[in-house]
C-alpha positions in Angstrom: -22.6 -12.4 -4.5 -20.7 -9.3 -4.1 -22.3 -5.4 -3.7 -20.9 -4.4 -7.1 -19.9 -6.1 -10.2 -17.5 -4.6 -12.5 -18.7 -3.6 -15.9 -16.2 -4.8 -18.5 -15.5 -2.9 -21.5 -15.9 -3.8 -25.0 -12.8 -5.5 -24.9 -13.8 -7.9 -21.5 -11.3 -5.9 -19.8 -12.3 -4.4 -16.1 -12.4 -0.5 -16.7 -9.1 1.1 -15.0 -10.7 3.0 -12.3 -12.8 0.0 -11.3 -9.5 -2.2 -10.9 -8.1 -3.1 -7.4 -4.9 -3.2 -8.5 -2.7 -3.1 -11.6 0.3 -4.2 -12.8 3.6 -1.4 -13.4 3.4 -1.7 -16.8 -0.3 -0.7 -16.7 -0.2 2.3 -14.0 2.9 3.8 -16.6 0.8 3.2 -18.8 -2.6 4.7 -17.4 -0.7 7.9 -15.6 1.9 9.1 -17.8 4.3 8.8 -14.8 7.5 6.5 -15.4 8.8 2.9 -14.1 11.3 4.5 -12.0 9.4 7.5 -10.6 6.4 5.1 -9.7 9.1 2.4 -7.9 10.2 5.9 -6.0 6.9 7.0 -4.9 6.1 3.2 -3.5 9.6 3.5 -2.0 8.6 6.6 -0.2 5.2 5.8 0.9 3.1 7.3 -1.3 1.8 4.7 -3.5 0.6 1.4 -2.1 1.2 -1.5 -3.5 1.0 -5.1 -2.9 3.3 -8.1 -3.1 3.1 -11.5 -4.8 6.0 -13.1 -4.8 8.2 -11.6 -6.5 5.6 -9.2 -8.5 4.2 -5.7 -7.1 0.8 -4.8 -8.0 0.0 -1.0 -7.5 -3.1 -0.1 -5.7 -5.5 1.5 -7.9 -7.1 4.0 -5.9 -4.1 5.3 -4.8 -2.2 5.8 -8.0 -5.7 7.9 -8.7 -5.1 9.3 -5.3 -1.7 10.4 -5.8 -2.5 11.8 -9.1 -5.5 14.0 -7.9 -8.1 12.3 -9.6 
């Protein structure tokens, strides 16, 4: 069983900051910051993201990170 188990919300849905990653649509979304600004700042390093396949998930902690919160 793991250390910590996400609380879900009222709508079953894992609270943002307690994601691991997220999908683009959802870290526009969550940050305010657009499609193509958030492909630039993976581009350059500065957000990490994963790939699978041909989808990118954005790491959560480090969209927080880069947005200072």
């Amino acid at each position: 069983m793991p250390k910590h188990t996400p609380t879900h919300g009222k709508d079953g849905r894992i609270p943002f900051r307690e994601r691991l990653t997220c999908s683009i649509a959802d870290a526009e979304a969550a940050s305010g910051v657009s499609r193509s600004q958030l492909y630039l700042e993976m581009k350059n390093g500065r957000l990490e993201f994963i790939k699978r396949g041909t989808r990118r998930l954005v790491v959560v902690p480090s969209l927080l990170k880069m947005l200072g919160t």
